[in-house]
C-alpha positions in Angstrom: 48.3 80.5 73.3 51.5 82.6 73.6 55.0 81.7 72.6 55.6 81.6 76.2 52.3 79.2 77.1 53.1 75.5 78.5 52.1 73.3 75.0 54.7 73.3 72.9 53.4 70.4 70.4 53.3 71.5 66.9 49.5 71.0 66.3 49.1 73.3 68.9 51.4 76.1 68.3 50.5 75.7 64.2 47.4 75.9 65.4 47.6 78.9 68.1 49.6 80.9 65.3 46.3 80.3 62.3 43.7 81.1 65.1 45.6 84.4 65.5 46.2 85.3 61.7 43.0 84.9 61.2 41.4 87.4 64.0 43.8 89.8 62.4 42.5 89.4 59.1 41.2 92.4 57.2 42.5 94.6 59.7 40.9 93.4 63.0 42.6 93.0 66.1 42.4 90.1 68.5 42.3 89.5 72.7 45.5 90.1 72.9 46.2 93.9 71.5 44.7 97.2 70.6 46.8 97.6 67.3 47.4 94.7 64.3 50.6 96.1 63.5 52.4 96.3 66.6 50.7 93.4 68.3 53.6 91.0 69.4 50.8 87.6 69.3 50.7 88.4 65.8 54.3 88.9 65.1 54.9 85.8 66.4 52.0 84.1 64.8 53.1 85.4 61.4 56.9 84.1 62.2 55.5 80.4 62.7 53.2 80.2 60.1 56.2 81.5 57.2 58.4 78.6 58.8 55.7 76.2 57.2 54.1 75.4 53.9 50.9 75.1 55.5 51.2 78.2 57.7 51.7 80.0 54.2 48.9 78.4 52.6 47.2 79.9 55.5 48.2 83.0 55.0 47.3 83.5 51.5 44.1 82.2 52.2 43.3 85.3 54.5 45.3 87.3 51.9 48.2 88.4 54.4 51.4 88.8 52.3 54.0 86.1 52.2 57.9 87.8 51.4 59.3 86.2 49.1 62.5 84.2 50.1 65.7 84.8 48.5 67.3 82.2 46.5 70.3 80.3 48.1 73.2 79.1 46.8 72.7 75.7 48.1 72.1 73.1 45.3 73.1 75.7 42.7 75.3 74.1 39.7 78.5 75.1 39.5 
């Protein structure tokens, strides 16, 4: 599955995104490109999963680093 594939349900694009992290894993590639860091599958992949708890679970499962958000102001005291 692609960003640009027909199913659009979450299962299947959380899904689609964890099946992709993990060919990538410890540097391997998957169907879809010759080269982990440019492949555009795995961008995407890594974008979906970091929307999600899960998907960042996930990813430090395979050990693929998480950024750390930034702090916002919302719910700050005053």
């Amino acid at each position: 599955m692609s960003p640009i594939d027909d199913s659009h349900h979450p299962a299947n694009v959380f899904d689609s995104a964890r099946r992709t992290a993990q060919q990538h894993a410890n540097g391997r590639t998957c169907f879809n490109c010759t080269d982990s860091k440019t492949c555009t599958q795995y961008s995407w992949a890594l974008g979906e999963l970091r929307r999600h708890p899960g998907g960042r679970d996930v990813l430090k499962q395979l050990k693929i680093p998480v950024p750390v958000e930034a702090p916002t102001e919302e719910g700050q005291q005053r």
